[in-house]
N, C-alpha and C positions, 0 to 999 in steps of 0.2 A: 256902545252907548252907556252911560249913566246916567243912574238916578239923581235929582236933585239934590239929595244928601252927599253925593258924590261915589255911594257903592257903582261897581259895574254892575251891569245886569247879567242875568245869567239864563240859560234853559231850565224851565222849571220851578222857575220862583214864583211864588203868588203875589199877587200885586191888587194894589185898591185903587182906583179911579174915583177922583171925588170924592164924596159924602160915605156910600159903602158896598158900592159895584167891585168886587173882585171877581179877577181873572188868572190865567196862566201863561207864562207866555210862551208861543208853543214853537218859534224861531226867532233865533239872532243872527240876522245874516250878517252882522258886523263881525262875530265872532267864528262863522260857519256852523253854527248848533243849529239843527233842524231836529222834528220830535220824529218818530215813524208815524204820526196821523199827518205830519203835513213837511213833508219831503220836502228837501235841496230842489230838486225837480221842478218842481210849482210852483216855490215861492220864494226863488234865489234872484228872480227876473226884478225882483222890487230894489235890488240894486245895495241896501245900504237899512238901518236900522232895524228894528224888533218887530215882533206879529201876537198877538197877545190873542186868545180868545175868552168873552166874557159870558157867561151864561143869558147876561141882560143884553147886550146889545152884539155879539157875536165875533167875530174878527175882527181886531181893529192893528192894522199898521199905523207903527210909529216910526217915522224917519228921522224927529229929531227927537231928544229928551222933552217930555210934558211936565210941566212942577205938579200936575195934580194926579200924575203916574207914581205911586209911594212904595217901596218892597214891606210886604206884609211878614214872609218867611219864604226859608229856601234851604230845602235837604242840604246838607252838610256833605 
């Protein structure tokens, strides 16, 4: 999956939702990156796009790219 800008998404990026909800995204099962809080195991079943969790609103799966999912920064 990719961001609207067109970067790929990655494991670990922080990312803003809207106005200025940021999260992390803690699998891409498109990519097969899962974090050790939330295993291949549990959350491979979702078939296809990202799992982001946000302090404000909690887990959110994305299956397709959101234009108002934006990459904030992402370790090198």
């Amino acid at each position: 999956m990719k961001y609207s800008s067109g970067e790929q998404v990655r494991l670990g990026d922080l990312v803003r939702l809207g106005d200025a909800s940021e999260g992390v995204v803690v699998c891409n099962i498109d990519a097969d990156e899962y974090s050790l809080e939330y295993p291949k195991a549990q959350w491979s079943y979702l078939g296809r796009g990202v799992v982001v969790a946000f302090p404000k609103f909690g887990l959110i799966h994305y299956a397709q790219p959101e234009d108002d999912l934006v990459l904030v920064s992402r370790d090198v």
